[in-house]
C-alpha positions in Angstrom: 141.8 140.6 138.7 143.8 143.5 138.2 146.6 142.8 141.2 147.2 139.6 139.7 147.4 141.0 136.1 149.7 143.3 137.9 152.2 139.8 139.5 152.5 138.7 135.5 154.9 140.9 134.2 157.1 140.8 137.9 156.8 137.1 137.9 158.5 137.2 133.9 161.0 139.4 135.2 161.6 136.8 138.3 161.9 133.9 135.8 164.2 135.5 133.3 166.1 136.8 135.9 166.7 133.6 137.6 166.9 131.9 134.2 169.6 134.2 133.5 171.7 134.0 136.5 171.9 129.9 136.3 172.2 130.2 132.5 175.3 132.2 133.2 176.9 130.3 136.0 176.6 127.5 133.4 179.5 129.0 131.6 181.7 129.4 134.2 184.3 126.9 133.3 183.8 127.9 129.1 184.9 131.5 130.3 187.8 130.8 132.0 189.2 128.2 129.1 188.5 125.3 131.1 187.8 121.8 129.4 185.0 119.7 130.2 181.5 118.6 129.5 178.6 121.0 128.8 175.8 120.6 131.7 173.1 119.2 130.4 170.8 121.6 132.3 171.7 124.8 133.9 170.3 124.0 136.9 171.6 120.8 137.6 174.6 120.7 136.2 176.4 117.6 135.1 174.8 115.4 137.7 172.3 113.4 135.1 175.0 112.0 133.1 177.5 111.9 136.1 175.4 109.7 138.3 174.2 107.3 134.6 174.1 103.6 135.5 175.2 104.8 139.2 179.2 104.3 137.9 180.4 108.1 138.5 184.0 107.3 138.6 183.6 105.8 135.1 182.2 109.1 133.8 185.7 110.7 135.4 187.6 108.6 133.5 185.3 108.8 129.8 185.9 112.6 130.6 189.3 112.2 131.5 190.3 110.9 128.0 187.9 112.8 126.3 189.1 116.4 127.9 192.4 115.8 129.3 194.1 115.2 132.7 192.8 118.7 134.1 189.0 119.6 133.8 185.9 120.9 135.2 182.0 120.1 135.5 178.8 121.0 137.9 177.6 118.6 140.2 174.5 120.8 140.7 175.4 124.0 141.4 179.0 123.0 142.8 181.7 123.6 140.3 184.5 120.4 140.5 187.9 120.4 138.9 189.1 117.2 138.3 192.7 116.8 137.7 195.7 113.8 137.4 198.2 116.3 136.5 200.9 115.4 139.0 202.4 119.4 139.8 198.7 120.3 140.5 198.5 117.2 142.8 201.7 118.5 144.6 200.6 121.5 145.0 197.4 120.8 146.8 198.3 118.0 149.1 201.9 119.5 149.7 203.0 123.0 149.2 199.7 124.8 149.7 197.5 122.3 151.4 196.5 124.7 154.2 194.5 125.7 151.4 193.0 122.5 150.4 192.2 120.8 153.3 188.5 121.5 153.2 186.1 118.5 151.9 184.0 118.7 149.2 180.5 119.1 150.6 177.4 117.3 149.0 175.8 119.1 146.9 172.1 118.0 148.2 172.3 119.0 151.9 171.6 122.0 152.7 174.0 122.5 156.1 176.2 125.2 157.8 179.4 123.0 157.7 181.3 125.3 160.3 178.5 125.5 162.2 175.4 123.0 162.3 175.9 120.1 164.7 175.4 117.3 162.3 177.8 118.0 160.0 180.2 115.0 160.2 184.1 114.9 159.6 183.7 114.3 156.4 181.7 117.3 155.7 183.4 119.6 158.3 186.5 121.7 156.9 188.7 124.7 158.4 189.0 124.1 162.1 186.4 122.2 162.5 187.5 119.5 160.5 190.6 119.8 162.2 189.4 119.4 165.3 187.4 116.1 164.4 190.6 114.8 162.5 192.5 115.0 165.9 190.0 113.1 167.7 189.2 110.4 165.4 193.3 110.1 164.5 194.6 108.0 167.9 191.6 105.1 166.4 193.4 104.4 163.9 197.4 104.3 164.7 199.5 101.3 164.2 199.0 99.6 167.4 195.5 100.4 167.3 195.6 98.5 163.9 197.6 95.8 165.1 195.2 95.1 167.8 192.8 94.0 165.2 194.4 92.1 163.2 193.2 89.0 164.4 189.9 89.6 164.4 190.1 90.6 160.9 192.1 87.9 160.4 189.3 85.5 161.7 186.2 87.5 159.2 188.7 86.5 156.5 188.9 83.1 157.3 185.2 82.7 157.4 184.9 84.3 153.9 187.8 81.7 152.2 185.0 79.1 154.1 182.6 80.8 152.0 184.9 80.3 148.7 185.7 76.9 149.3 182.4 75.7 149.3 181.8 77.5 146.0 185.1 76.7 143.9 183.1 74.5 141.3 180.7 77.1 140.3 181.0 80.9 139.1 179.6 83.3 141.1 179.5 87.4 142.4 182.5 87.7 145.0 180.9 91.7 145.2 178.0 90.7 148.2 180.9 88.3 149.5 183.1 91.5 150.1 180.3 93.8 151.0 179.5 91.0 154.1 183.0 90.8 155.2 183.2 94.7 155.2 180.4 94.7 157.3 181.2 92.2 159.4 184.6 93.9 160.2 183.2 96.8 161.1 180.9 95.7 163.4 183.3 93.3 165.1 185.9 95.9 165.6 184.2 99.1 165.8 181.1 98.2 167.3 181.9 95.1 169.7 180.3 92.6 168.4 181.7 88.9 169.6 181.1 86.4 167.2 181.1 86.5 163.3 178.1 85.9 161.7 179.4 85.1 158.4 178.5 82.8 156.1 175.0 82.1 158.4 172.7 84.1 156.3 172.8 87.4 154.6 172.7 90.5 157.6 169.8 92.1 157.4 171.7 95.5 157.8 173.0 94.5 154.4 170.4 95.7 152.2 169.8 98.4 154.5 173.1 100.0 154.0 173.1 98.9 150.2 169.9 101.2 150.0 171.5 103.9 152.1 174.7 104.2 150.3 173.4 103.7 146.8 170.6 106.2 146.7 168.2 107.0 143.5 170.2 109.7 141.1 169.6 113.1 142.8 167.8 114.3 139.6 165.1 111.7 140.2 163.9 113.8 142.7 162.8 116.9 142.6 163.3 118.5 146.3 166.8 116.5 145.5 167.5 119.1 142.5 166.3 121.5 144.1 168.8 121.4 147.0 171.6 120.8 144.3 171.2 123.7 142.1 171.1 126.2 145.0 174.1 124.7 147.3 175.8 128.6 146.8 172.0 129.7 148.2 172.9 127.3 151.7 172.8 130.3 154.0 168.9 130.8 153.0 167.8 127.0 152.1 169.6 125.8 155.1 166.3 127.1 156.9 163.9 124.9 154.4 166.0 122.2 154.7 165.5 122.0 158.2 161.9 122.4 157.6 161.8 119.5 155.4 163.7 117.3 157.8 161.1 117.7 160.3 157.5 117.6 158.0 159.2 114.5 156.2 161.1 112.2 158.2 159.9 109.3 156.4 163.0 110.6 154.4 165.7 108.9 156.5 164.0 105.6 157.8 167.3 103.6 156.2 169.1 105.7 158.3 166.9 105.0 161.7 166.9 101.3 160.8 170.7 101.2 160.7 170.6 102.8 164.2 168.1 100.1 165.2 169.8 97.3 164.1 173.1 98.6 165.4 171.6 99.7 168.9 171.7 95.7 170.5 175.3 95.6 169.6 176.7 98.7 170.8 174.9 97.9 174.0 175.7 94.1 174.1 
């Protein structure tokens, strides 16, 4: 009884502490005289309100006229400056880009970008990224482009099909597009022959609607977790590979997208 007795005050201590040190990195935009909203939790940030009603770039522009064309907020523990003032634009995508060139990395994974061999282009920065930028750059140059023009050309013509036969009725154009996208894609990147639109809805549509449109990250709480420590990646980096193996039910929309792509990359 008395060892345990012993843990309460150390485990106060902890919890202040940590309390403390979130409570303070809260204010990091407040002490520097940066606008912006307050986080609604110091763990989490901004994220609740940012991912409302799954329409973040609607929050950026409420905020935008609310604190100006140059602010900052927490998406978890990652502090974002949002700006649309055009000197500050300049300045990071021309004069001092060599700066800048890095991507913003997501706030729930817990990955080395410079260094774990998942990490994609679009999470990859320094020479990493460059590397991958190089490779994936002769895809998509003019002629490459040009070269697919007609088959984008025919995926367009089977969507105006599509309109036609609905020009006496209103209706969402929004799963329209979404097919076509995908249809494209798979067409052009992927090889398949023959469009399939306009026979039936893809079942790797719903799939990838799933997989791109996840639940707000502060449903979850292993979510949260991962996005209020992102400056702690060098230590969590070793439970979130944990995690990935004890709970790979986790990324089944991302193995059925595999399986349903497999037949045509193979075909």
């Amino acid at each position: 009884m008395l060892p345990v007795l012993a843990l309460l005050p150390l485990s106060l201590f902890v919890s202040v502490a940590v309390y403390c040190y979130f409570w303070n990195r809260s204010q990091y935009f407040k002490r520097r005289g940066i606008p912006g909203p307050s986080p609604s939790s110091v763990f989490t940030g901004n994220l609740k309100e940012f991912q409302r009603d799954n329409t973040p770039a609607l929050r950026l522009v409420e905020w935008e006229k609310k604190y100006g064309e140059t602010y900052g907020f927490f998406e978890g523990g990652n502090k974002t400056i949002v700006t649309s003032n055009l000197d500050i634009l300049q300045d990071i995508f021309v004069r001092k880009f060599e700066n800048f060139y890095a991507h913003k990395t997501n706030p729930v994974i817990a990955t080395d970008p410079d260094k774990d061999p998942r990490v994609h282009m679009f999470n990859a920065r320094g020479l990493r990224w460059k590397r991958l930028r190089t490779i994936a750059g002769p895809t998509f140059s003019a002629s490459k482009l040009k070269a697919m023009e007609p088959t984008i050309q025919d995926s367009i013509r089977a969507l105006m099909h599509q309109l036609e036969q609905k020009v006496d009725e209103p209706f969402d154009i929004y799963p329209l597009l979404q097919e076509l996208t995908l249809d494209v894609i798979e067409r052009t990147a992927l090889g398949k022959k023959e469009t399939q639109f306009g026979q039936g809805t893809s079942p790797l549509i719903q799939v990838l609607r799933k997989f791109f449109n996840p639940p707000p990250i502060t449903d979850g709480v292993i979510s949260s977790f991962f996005a209020s420590t992102c400056e702690f990646v060098p230590i969590t980096r070793f439970l979130f590979k944990a995690l990935l193996l004890l709970r790979p039910s986790q990324f089944k929309a991302f193995k059925a997208i595999l399986d349903r792509l497999e037949p045509t990359i193979h075909s």
